[in-house]
Each structure stands twice: as structure tokens, then as C-alpha cells.
C-alpha positions in Angstrom: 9.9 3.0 2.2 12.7 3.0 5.0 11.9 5.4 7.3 13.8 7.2 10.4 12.7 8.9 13.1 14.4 11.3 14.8 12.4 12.4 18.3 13.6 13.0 21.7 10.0 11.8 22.6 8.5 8.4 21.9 6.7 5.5 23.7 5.7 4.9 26.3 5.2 8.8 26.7 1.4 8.9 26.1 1.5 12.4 26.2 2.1 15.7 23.9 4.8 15.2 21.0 5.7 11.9 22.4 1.9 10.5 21.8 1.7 11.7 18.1 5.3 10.7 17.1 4.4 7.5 18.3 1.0 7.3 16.6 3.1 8.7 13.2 5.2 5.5 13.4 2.7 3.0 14.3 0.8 4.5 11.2 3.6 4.5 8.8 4.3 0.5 10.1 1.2 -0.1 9.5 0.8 0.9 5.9 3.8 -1.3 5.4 7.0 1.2 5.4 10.0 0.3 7.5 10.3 2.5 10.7 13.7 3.4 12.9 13.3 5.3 15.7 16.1 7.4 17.2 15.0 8.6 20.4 15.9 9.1 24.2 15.1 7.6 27.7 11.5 8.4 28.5 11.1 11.6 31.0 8.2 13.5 29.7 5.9 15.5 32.0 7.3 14.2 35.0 11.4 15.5 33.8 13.0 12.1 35.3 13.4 9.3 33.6 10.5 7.1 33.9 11.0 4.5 36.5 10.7 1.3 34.6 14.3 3.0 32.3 16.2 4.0 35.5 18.3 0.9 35.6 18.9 0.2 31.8 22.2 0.7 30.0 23.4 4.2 28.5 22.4 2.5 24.9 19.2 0.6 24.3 17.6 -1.0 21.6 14.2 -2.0 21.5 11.2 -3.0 19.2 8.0 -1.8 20.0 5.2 -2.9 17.2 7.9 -3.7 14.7 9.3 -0.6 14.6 13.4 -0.6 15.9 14.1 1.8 18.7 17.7 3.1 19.5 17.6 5.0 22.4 20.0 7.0 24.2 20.1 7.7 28.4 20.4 11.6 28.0 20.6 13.8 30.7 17.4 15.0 32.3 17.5 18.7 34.8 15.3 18.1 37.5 15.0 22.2 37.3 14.2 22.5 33.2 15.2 26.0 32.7 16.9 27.5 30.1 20.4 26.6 31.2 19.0 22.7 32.3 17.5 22.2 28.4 20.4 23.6 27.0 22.1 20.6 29.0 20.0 18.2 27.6 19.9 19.3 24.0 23.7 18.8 24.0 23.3 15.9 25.8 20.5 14.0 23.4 23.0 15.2 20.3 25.9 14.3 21.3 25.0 10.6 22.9 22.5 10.2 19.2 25.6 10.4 17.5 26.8 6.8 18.0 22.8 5.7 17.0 22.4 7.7 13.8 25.8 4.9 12.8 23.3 2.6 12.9 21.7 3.9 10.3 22.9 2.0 7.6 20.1 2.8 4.5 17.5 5.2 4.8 14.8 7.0 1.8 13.7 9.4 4.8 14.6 10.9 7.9 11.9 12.9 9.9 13.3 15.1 12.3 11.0 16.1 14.9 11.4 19.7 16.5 11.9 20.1 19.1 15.1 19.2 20.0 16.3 21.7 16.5 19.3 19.7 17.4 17.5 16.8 16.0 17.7 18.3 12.5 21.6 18.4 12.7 21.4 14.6 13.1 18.9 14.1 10.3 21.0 16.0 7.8 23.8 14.0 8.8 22.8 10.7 7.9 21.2 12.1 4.6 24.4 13.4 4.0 26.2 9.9 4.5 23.1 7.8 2.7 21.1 10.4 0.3 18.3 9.8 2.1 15.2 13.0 2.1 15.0 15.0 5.3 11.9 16.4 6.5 11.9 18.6 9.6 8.1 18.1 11.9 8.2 21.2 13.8 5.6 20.7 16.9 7.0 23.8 19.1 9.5 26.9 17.7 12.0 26.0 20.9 14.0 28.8 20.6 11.3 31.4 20.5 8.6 29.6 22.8 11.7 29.8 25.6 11.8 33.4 25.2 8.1 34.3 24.9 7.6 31.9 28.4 9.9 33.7 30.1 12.3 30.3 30.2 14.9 32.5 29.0 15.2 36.2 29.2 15.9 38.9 26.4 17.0 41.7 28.8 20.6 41.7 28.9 23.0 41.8 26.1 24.8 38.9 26.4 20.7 37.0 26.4 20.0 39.0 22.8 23.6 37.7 21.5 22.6 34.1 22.3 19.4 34.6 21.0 20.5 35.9 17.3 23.0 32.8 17.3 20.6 30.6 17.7 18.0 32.0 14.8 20.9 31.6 12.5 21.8 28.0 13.8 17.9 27.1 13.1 17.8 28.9 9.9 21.3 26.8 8.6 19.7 23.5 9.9 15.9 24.5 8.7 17.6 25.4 5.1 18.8 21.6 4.8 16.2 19.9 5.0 13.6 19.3 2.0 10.5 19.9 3.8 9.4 21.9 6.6 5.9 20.9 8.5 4.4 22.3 11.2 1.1 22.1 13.0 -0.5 25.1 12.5 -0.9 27.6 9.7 0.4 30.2 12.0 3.4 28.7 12.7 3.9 28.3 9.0 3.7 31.6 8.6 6.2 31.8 11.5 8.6 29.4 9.3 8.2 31.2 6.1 10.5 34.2 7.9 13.1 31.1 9.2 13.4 29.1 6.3 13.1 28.9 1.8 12.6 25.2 2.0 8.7 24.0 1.1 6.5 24.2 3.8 3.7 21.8 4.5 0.4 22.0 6.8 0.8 18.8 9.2 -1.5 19.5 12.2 -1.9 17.4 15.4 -4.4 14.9 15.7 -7.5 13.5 17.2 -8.8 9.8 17.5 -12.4 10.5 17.6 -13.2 7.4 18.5 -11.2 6.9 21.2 -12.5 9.7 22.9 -16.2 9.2 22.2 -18.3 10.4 24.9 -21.0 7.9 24.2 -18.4 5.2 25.4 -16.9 6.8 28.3 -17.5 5.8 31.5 -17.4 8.2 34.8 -13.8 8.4 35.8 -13.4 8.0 39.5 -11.6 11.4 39.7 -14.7 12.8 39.0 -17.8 11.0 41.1 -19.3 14.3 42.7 -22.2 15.7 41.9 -20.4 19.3 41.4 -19.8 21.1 38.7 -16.2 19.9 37.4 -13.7 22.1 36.1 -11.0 20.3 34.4 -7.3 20.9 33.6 -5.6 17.8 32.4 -1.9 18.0 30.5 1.3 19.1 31.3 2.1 22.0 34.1 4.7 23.9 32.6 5.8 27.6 31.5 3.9 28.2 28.8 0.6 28.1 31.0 -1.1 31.0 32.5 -0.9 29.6 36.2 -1.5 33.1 38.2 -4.5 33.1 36.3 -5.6 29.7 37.2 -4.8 29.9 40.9 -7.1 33.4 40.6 -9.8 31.4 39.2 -9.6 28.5 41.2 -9.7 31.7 44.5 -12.9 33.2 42.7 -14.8 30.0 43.1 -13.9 29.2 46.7 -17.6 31.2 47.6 -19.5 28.4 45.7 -20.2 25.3 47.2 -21.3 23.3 44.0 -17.7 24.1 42.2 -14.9 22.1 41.8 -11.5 22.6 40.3 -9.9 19.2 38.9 -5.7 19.3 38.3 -4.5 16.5 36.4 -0.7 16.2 35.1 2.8 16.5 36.1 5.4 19.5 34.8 8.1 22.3 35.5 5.7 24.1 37.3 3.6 21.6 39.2 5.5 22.2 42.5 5.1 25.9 42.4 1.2 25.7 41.0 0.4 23.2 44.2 1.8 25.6 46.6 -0.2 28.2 45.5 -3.2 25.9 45.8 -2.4 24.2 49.1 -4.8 25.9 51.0 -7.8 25.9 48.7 -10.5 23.6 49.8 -12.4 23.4 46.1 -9.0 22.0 44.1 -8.0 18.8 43.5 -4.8 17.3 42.5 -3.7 14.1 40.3 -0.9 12.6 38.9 -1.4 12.0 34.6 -3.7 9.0 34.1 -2.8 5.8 31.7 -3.3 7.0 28.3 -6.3 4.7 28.3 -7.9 6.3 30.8 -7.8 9.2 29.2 -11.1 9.7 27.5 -13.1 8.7 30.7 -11.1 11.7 32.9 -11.9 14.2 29.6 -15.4 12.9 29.1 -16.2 13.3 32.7 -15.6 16.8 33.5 -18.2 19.8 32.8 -16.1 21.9 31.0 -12.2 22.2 30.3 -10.2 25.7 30.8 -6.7 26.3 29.2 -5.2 29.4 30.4 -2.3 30.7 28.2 -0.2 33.3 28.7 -0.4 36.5 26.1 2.5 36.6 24.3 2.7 33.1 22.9 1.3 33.3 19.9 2.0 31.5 17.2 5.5 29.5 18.5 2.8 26.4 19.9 -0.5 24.6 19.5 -1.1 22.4 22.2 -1.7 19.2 21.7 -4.3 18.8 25.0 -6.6 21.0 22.8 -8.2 18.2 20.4 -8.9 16.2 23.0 -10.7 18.7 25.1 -13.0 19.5 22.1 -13.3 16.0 20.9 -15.1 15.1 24.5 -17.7 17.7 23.8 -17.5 19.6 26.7 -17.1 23.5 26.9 -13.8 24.7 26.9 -12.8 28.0 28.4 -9.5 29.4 27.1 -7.7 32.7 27.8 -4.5 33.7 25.3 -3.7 36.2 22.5 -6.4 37.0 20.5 -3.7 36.7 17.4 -3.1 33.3 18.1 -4.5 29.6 16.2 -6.1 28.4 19.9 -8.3 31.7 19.5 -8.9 31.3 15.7 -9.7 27.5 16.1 -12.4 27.6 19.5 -14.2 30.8 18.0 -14.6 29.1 14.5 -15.4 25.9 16.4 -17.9 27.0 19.5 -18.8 30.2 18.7 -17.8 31.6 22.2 -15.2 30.6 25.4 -11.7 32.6 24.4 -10.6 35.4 26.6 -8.0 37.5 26.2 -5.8 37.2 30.2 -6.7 40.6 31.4 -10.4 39.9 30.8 -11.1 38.4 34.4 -14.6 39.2 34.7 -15.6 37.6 31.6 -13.6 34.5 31.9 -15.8 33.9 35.7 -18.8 35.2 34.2 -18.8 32.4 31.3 -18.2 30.0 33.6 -20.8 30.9 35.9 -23.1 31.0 32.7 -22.0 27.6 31.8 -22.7 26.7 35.5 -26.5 26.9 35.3 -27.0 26.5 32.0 -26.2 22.5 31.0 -28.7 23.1 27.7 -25.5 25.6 26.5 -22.7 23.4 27.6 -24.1 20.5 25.2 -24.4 22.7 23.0 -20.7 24.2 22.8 -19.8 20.8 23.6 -21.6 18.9 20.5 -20.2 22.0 18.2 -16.2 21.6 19.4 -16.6 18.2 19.0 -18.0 18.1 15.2 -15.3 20.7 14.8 -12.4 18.5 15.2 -13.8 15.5 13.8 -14.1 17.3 10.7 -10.9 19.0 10.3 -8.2 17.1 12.7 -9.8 13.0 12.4 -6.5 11.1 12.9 -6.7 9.1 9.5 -7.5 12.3 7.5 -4.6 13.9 8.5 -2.0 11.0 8.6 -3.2 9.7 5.0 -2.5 13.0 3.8 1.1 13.1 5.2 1.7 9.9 4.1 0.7 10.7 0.9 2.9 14.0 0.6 5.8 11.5 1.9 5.3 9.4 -0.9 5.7 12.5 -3.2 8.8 13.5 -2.4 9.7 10.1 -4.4 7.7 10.6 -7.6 4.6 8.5 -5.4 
């Protein structure tokens, strides 16, 4: 088939929806289709656009692993709050336009969510060539803004904005033929948003790449301590009081260290708080290649989430924290997949926020008992190999593409 992509993230991000669009196309080339790719400049965690892009023209078309890039130099807030997304969202749309001409023939155009925008231009060139649209949903924008406290609900002029732009995602959702998402509970979340045919697409783990019995000791991590590990993007969505509270329990214990890896909205605020901790560490995001080595080498991995996002995201840092078997200690909504998937997974390690004691408790436990983190460890890790192995899950979205044609 001829396949288009629309994504404001793609290679070289090696990180979140960038890292799995990319890995969707370099699948789909690989089992022979024809891919496009309609995409912007990379900026993703650092929000600036990567430095190696600066100096390139407002247009750009590349090839990256025979797959055709057309890129577009949108405008990236240094501050990404509501009103600096907003920005960007018009900007990415309105600067696409001129790329989705290039579109001359298309069988299918995935739009990838976020932007929702990126729907619009999917539906316009099936309009103009007939072509299938399938919406990927990886994050509810709209509602993960509001339940992060991006954007606020308390005036009334907030509420208008937020009811017109339900029914702007319900129009565009309604167009498409399919509707995925990566997680049964934001399916569920869908089914209120949209009739169109849903379909269970999760996120994805390449257990061989991380593979513990390959890693080597990442030099991040070459103390004898016991390493705590945060690795992924710093942003909103994260519980960072909590962590900084954590990361203040532990200053009384000598053989403890916290280990902060990433970049994000929030990294200069989260390093502020820290600045004067002596048992923290901070790090820029590796190469993607290093990757498994930094995940393999920690002790255990924490994930604190704030309480009322439930079922708008599923981060994507969570496979690979589980696929390195080590521990992982997560605090969120009870209601939420993330709570659902490590219980069914390790038994134990999911903490509601307000549960304080218990979170330091079980890490303490963990602490002196290395006999229990291989344990947890070896049962995450099966866990995700069976139900999220990268070929598993992109043979069976290839195959449900291939449906939509008769296939």
C-alpha cells in the first residue's frame, strides 16, 4: 500500500510518540508498503528545535530509510503552556498545508494524536484522493491539558473553550474510518468522543533491545548505592512535588541515590527544587542506544503521576522500565491502566499520591531485599514480553490495515 503519516513527532526524536511513529514507519517500509511522512522540525523533550535543524529552510524534504519526509519549521514556545501549544498547533496546521499538496495518491493516511489538528489534515487529503483515514490517538490533548493543570477549567470563558474544543474533536474523530488508541481505557474514553470503529493499538516494547543479559553498566550509574531511576520526559503530567519529597526522605541514608535523566516543561522548576540535595543527580536524555544500559543499570525505577490523570495517557517510558526487570514504584489513580498493568504484572509497587508512607516503606523494603527486586523485576519483565513484544503488536496493526482493503 501507499501510506501517509501524519505526526508532529518523528526522527531523530528517540523518545515518546516520536520513537514509536518512527518505529510504525520503519515497520510498514519494511514489509514493503510505501511510507510519507508529514511531520515538523524536531523539538521533543528539550521544546527547541534540535540543533542540527536550526539552520534549515522553513520546508524540508528528507528520506530517512526509504521513507519520504516533508517537514515543516513550526513554531516551538520555549514556555509550553496552554496558550504556547495552542501556538504551535496553529502553527504545525497551518505551515502542513502546503505539504499535505504533495500528496499526490494515497490508500491511507494515519493521523497521529496528538496534534487533533493532524486529523483535519488527514481528512483533507482523503477528501481530495479517497484515500482511508485512521486516527492513532497516543495522548487525549485536550483533556490531558486540563487534568495537568496546563489549562484551567475555573473561569467561564476556560469552560466555553473547553466545550468548543470536544465538539471540534468529536467532528474530526467522526471522519475518520478508524480510531486506535493505546490503551483499553482510553478506548473507553473514545467510545464517549466518537461512533467510528475503535481499535486496541498499544505502545511497544523491543525486548531485545532492552535485554538485561546484554546491558552493560552505564556510567551514570557506577556507585555502589542503591540507584533510584527516573529517566523520560519532565513535564506536567508528572507528580514532581512528590518526587522532590521522596528524593528529601532519603537524604538520612547514605547508601541511596536518586538518578534524573531527561529534559521537559518542568525540568527547570524540578532542578530548583533539587539544587540543594546532596543524594540527586541530574542528566540530560541519553542516545536512544544507550538507553537500555541507563534502564538496566538502575535498582529500581519510580513514576510518580499525578491523581487525576486517568485514563487521557499511558506513558510510553513504562515498557521500558518493566522490560529491564527492575522494580518499579509508581504512584497515580488507582482507576487508571498504569495501576491495572504493574499490579497484574508485579503483584505489588502502585501507590495511590497521598500514600507517602507506603511509597518510602516499599522502597526501603526493596532496599535490603535484592532476592524481592529480582523477583518483581523477572515478573514485569515477562509481563511485557508477553503482551506488548514490538512484532506482536505491529503485525497485528498491520494486519487490521490491510483489512480495511478487503486484505
Amino acid at each position: 500500500m501507499n501510506i501517509t503519516i501524519i505526526s508532529i513527532n518523528f526522527h531523530p526524536e528517540d523518545s515518546s510518540t516520536g520513537l514509536y511513529t518512527t518505529q510504525m514507519a520503519e515497520y510498514l517500509k519494511e514489509k514493503r508498503h510505501d511510507v510519507s511522512v508529514i511531520t515538523g522540525f524536531p523539538y521533543y523533550p528539550q521544546w527547541r528545535i534540535f540543533d542540527a535543524y536550526r539552520d534549515k529552510p522553513k520546508y524540508l524534504e528528507e528520506e530517512y530509510r526509504g521513507i519520504k519526509i516533508y517537514r515543516y519549521k513550526q513554531f516551538v514556545p520555549e514556555n509550553p503552556d496552554f496558550k504556547g501549544r495552542v501556538k504551535q498547533i496553529i502553527s504545525f496546521t497551518l505551515g502542513s498545508l502546503k505539504n499535505i499538496k504533495k500528496i499526490k495518491d494515497t490508500d491511507v493516511v494515519i493521523s497521529i494524536v496528538p496534534f487533533t489538528s493532524s486529523v483535519l489534515l488527514g481528512y483533507l487529503i482523503k477528501r481530495r484522493t479517497g484515500a482511508k483515514l485512521w486516527v492513532h490517538v497516543q495522548d487525549f490533548e485536550f483533556d490531558a491539558a486540563f487534568e495537568a493543570g496546563v489549562a484551567s477549567k475555573s473561569s467561564t470563558k476556560k469552560l466555553l473553550l473547553s466545550k468548543v474544543l470536544y465538539r471540534i474533536e468529536t467532528a474530526l474523530f467522526n471522519r475518520a474510518d478508524i480510531l486506535s488508541s493505546i490503551s483499553y481505557s482510553m478506548l473507553e474514553k473514545a467510545k464517549k468522543k466518537t461512533k467510528t470503529e475503535l481499535f486496541y493499538f498499544p505502545n511497544w516494547i523491543d525486548a531485545d533491545f532492552i535485554n538485561p543479559e546484554r546491558a552493560k553498566l552505564h556510567p551514570y550509574m557506577k556507585t555502589d548505592k542503591f540507584k533510584i531511576l527516573y529517566s523520560g520526559n519532565i513535564g506536567a503530567k508528572q507528580d514532581w512535588q512528590q518526587y522532590v519529597r521522596i528524593v528529601s526522605y532519603f537524604e538520612r541514608f547514605d547508601d541511596v541515590e536518586f538518578i534524573l535523566v531527561g529534559d521537559g516543561a518542568k525540568k527547570d522548576w524540578v532542578l530548583s527544587q533539587l539544587k540543594d540535595k546532596k543524594n540527586v543527580r541530574y542528566y540530560p536524555p541519553v542516545p536512544y542506544e544507550e538507553l537500555p544500559d541507563l534502564l538496566c543499570s538502575a535498582d529500581i525505577h519510580v513514576l510518580f503521576q499525578k491523581s487525576d490523570v486517568i485514563d487521557t495517557v499511558m506513558p510510553s517510558k513504562l515498557l521500558g522500565m518493566m522490560a529491564s526487570a527492575k522494580p518499579s514504584v509508581i504512584t497515580g489513580n488507582p482507576k487508571s491502566e498504569v495501576s491495572l498493568v504493574i499490579n497484574q504484572a508485579q503483584g505489588k509497587g502502585f501507590f495511590e499520591p497521598k500514600d507517602f508512607e507506603s511509597v518510602v516503606e516499599f522502597i526501603k523494603m526493596l532496599k535490603e531485599d535484592r532476592e524481592t527486586v529480582q523477583d518483581i523485576g523477572r515478573k514485569a519483565r515477562n509481563y511485557v514480553k508477553e503482551n506488548f513484544s514490538k512484532e506482536m503488536v505491529l503485525h497485528r496493526f498491520e494486519r487490521k490495515l490491510l483489512s480495511l482493503f478487503g486484505g
